[in-house]
RODO-2510 file (C-alpha; in nm, 4 decimals, decimal comma):
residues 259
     n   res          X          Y          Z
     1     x    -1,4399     0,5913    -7,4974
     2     x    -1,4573     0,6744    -7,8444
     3     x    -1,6393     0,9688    -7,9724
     4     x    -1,9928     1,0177    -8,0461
     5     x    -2,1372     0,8963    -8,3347
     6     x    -2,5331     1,0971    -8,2624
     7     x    -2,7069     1,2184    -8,5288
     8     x    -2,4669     1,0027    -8,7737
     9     x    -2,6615     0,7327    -9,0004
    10     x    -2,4272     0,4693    -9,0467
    11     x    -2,5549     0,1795    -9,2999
    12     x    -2,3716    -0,1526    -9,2528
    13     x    -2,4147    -0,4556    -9,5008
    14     x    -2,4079    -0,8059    -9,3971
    15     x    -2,5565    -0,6325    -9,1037
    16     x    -2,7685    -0,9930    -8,9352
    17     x    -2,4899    -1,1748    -8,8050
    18     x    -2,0856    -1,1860    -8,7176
    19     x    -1,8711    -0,8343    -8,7898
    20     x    -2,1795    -0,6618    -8,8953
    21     x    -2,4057    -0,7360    -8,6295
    22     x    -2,1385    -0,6100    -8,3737
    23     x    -2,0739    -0,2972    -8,5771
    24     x    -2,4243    -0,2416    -8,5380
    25     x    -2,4080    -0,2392    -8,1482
    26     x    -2,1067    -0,0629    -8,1437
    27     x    -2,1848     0,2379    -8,3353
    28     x    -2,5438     0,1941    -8,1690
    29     x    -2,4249     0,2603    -7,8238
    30     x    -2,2681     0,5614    -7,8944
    31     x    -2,5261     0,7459    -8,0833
    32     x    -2,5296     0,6321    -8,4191
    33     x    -2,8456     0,5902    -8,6485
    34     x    -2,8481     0,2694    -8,8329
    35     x    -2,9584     0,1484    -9,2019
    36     x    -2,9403    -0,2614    -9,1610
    37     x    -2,9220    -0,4489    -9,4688
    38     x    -2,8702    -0,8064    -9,5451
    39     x    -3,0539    -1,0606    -9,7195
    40     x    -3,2440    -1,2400    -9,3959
    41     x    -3,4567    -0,9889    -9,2757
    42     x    -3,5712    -1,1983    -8,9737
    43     x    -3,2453    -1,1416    -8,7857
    44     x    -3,2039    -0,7633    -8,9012
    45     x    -3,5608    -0,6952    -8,7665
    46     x    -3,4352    -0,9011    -8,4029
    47     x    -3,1268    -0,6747    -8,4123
    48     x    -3,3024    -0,3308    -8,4724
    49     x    -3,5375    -0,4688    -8,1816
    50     x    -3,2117    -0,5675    -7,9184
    51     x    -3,0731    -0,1814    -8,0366
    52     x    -3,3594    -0,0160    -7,9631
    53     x    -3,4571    -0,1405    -7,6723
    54     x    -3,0999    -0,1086    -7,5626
    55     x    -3,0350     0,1842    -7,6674
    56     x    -3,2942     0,3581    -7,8145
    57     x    -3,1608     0,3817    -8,1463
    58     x    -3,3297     0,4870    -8,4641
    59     x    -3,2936     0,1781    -8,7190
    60     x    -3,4020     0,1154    -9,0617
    61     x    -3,3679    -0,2513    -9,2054
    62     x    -3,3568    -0,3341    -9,5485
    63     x    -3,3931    -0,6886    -9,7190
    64     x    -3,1031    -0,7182    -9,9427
    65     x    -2,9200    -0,9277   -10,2061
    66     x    -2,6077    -0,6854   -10,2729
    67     x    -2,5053    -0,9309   -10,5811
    68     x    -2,8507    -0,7591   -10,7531
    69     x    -2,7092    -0,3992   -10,9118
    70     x    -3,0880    -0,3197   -10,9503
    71     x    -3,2249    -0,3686   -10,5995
    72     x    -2,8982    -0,2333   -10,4495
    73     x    -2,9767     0,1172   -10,6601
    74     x    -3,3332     0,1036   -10,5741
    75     x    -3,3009     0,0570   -10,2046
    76     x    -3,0653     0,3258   -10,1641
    77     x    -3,2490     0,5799   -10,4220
    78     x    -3,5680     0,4982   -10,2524
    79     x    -3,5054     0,5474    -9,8777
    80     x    -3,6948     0,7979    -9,6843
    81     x    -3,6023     1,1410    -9,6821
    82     x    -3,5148     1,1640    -9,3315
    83     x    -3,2549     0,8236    -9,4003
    84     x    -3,0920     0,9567    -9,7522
    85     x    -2,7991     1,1467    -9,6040
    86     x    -2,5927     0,8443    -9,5597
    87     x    -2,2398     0,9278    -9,3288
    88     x    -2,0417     0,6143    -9,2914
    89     x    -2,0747     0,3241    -9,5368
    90     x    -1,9538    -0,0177    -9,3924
    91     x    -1,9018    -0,2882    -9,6616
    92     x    -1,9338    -0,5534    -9,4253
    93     x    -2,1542    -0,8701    -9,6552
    94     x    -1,8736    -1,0796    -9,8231
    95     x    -1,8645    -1,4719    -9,8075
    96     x    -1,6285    -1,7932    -9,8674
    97     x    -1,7259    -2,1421   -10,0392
    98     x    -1,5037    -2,4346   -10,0219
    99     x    -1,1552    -2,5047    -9,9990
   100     x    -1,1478    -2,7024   -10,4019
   101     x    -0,8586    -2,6547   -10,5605
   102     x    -0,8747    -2,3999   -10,8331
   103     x    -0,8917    -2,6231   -11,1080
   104     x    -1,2183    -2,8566   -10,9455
   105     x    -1,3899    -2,5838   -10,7671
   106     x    -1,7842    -2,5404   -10,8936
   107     x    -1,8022    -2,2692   -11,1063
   108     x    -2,1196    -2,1954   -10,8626
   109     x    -1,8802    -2,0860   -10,5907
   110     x    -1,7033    -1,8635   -10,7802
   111     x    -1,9654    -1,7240   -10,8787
   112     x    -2,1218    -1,6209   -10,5476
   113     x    -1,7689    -1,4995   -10,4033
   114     x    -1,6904    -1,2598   -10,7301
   115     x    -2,0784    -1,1119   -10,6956
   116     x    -2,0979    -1,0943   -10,3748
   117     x    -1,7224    -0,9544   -10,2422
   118     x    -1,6362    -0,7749   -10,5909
   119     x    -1,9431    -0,6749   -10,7539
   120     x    -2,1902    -0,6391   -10,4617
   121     x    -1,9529    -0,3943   -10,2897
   122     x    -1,8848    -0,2210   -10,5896
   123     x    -2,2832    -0,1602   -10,6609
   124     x    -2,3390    -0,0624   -10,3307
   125     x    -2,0545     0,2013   -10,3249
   126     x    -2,1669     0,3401   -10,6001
   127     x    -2,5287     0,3919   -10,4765
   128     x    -2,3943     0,5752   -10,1826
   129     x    -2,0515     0,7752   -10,2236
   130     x    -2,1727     0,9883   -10,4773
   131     x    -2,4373     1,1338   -10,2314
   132     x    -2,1126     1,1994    -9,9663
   133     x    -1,9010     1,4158   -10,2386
   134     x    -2,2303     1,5850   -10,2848
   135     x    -2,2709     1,6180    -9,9021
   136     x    -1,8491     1,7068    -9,8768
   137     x    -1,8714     1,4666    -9,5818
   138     x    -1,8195     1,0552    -9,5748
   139     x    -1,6353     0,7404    -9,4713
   140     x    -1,6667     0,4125    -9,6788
   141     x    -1,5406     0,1275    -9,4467
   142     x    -1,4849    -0,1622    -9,6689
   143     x    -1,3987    -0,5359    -9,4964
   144     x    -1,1070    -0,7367    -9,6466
   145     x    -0,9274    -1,0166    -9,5106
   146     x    -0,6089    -1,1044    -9,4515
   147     x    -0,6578    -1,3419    -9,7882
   148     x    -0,6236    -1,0438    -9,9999
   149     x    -0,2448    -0,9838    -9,8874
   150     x    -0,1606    -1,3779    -9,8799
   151     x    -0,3022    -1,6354   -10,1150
   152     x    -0,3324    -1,9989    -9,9396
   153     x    -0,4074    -2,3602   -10,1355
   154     x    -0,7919    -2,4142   -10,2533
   155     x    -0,8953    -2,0324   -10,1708
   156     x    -0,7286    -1,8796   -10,4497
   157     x    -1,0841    -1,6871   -10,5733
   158     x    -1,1624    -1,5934   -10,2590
   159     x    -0,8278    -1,4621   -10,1650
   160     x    -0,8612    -1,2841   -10,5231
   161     x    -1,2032    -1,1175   -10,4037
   162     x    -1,0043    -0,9901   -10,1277
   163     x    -0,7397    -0,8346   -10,3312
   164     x    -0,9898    -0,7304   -10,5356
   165     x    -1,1060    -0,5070   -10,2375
   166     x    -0,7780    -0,3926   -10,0981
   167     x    -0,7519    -0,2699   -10,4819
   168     x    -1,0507    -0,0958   -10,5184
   169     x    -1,0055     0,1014   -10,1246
   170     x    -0,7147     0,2217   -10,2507
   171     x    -0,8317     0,3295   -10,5967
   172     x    -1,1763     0,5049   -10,4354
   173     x    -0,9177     0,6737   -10,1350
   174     x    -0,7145     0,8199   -10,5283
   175     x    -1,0366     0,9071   -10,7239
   176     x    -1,1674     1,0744   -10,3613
   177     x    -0,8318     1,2797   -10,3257
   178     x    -0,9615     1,6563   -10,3438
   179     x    -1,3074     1,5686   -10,1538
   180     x    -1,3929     1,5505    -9,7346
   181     x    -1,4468     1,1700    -9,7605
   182     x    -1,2532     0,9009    -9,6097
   183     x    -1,2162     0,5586    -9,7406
   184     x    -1,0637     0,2532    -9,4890
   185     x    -0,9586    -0,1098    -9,5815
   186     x    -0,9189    -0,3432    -9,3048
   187     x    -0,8435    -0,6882    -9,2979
   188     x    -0,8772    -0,8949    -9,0283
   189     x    -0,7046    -1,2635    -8,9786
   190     x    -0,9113    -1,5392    -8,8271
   191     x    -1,2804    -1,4659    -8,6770
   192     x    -1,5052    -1,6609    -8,5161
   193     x    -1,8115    -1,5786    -8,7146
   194     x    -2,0500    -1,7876    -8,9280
   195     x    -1,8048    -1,7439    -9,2221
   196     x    -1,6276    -2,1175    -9,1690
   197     x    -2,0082    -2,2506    -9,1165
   198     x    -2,1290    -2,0840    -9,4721
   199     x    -1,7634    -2,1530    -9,6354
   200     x    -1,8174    -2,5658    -9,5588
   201     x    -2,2207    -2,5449    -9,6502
   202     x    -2,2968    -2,5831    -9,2606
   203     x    -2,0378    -2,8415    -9,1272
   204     x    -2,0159    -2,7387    -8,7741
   205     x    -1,7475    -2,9695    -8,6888
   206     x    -1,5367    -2,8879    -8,9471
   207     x    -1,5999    -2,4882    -8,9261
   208     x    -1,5055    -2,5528    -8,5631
   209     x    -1,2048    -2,6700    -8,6977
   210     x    -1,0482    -2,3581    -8,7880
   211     x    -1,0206    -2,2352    -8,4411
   212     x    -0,9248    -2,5884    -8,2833
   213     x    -0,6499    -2,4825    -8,0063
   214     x    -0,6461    -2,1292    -8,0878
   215     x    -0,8135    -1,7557    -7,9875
   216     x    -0,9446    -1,6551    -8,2703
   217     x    -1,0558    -1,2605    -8,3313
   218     x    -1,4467    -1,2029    -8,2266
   219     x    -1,6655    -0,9970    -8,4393
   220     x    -1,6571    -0,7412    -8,1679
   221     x    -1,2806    -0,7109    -8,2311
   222     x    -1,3192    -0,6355    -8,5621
   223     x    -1,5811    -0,3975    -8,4901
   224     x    -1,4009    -0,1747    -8,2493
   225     x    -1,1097    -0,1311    -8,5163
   226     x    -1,3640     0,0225    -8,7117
   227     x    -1,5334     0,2341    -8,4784
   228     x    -1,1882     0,3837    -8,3813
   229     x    -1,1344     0,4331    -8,7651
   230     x    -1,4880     0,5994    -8,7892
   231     x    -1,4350     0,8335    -8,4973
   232     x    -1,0835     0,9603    -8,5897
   233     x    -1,1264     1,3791    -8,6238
   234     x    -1,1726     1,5123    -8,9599
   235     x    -0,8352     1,5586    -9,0844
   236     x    -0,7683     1,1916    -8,9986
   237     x    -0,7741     0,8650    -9,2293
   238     x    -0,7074     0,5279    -9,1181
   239     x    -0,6354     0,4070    -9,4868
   240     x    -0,5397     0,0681    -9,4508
   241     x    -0,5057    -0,1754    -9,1071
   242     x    -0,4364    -0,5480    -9,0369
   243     x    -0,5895    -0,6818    -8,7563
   244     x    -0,4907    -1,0295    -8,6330
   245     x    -0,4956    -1,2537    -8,3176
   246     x    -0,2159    -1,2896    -8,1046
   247     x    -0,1822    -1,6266    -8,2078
   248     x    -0,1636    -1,5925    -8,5775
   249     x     0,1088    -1,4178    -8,7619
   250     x     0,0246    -1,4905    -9,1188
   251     x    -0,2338    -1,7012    -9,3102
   252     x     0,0317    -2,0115    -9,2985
   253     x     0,1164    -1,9557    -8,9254
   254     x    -0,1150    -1,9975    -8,6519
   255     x    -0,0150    -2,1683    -8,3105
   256     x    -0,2652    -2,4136    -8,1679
   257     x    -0,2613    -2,5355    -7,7879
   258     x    -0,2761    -2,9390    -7,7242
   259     x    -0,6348    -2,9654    -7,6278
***
């Protein structure tokens, strides 16, 4: 059982569905206050209902576009004063569109992978971390993929967002050295979450495609990584961890079952 999490506010982006929603009832069930954001409030305000009910948990949801610097800064310099001492970040909201090839892709989808993976988690670590050094207590958790380690054909800008954040973990774990916070990168292989769905502009059949014949990872997977990296003691950081399914071994090699 890992350990408690009470009296901890946790805020988790990308918090309404997949690996953030599941992060939110993991940390919720062992103690954890919770800051929701994402940008559909409707399914934040269901969550903080389910973890409430569940578990009596103390949650504050936010309505949030983290591609907006401004509304990012605001919504974390105006949060009540019993919600401003912020103790474990998790950079959860991040997004795929298409599979074009580099050269045809919409400049559109670009667009909304660099501000939302890149620059959105960049304005919302900034809004928070400085208020852990102040604190001299902290963990950012920021979501990769395994994209950001292997680059496959027509996802070359997204699999550049995701080196993009394997790069700047490593480079906020350097400029932390010195200070009591803790920074992790993990990147998990395939999960069955609404990312296909979004990535193919709501194609079920195709999104369902991806995990044809396979087990894929579940958000709750993903989620329990983290709360073991969250509930490590003090002197402990889990600094970087690939997660996978059994039956994938690298972005080119997955082994599907006859169906």
């Amino acid at each position: 059982m890992p350990a408690s999490l009470a009296n901890q506010t946790v805020l988790i982006t990308g918090a309404s569905s997949g690996i953030g929603a599941a992060c939110a009832r993991q940390t919720a069930a062992i103690g954890a206050r919770l800051i929701l954001a994402a940008r559909r409030l409707e399914p934040l305000q269901m969550l903080a209902t389910e973890l409430q009910q569940q578990h009596g948990t103390d949650v504050l949801t936010i309505g949030l576009d983290v591609r907006q610097p401004e509304a990012v800064r605001e919504a974390i310099a105006t949060l009540p004063e019993a919600w401003g001492a912020i103790d474990i970040l998790i950079n959860n909201a991040g997004l795929s569109r298409g599979l074009d090839k580099q050269y045809e892709a919409p400049l559109d989808d670009w667009g909304t992978m660099i501000d939302t993976n890149v620059k959105g988690l960049l304005y919302v670590t900034r809004a928070v971390v400085p208020g852990m050094v102040a604190r001299g207590r902290g963990h950012v958790v920021n979501v990769g993929s395994i994209a950001g380690r292997q680059t496959y054909p027509g996802g070359s800008v997204y699999c550049a967002t995701k080196a993009a954040v394997r790069a700047l973990s490593e480079g906020l774990k350097l400029d932390l050295l010195g200070t009591a916070v803790r920074v992790t990168n993990i990147d998990p292989g395939l999960v069955e979450t609404e990312f296909s769905l979004v990535r193919f502009g709501g194609d079920s059949d195709r999104a369902q495609g991806v995990y044809q014949g396979m087990t894929p990872l579940s958000g709750d997977d993903v989620a329990d990584a983290i709360v073991f990296a969250i509930t490590r003691p003090a002197h402990v950081n889990i600094s970087d961890l690939l997660l996978l399914p059994t039956d994938q071994s690298s972005v080119f090699h997955v082994h599907r079952r006859a169906e």
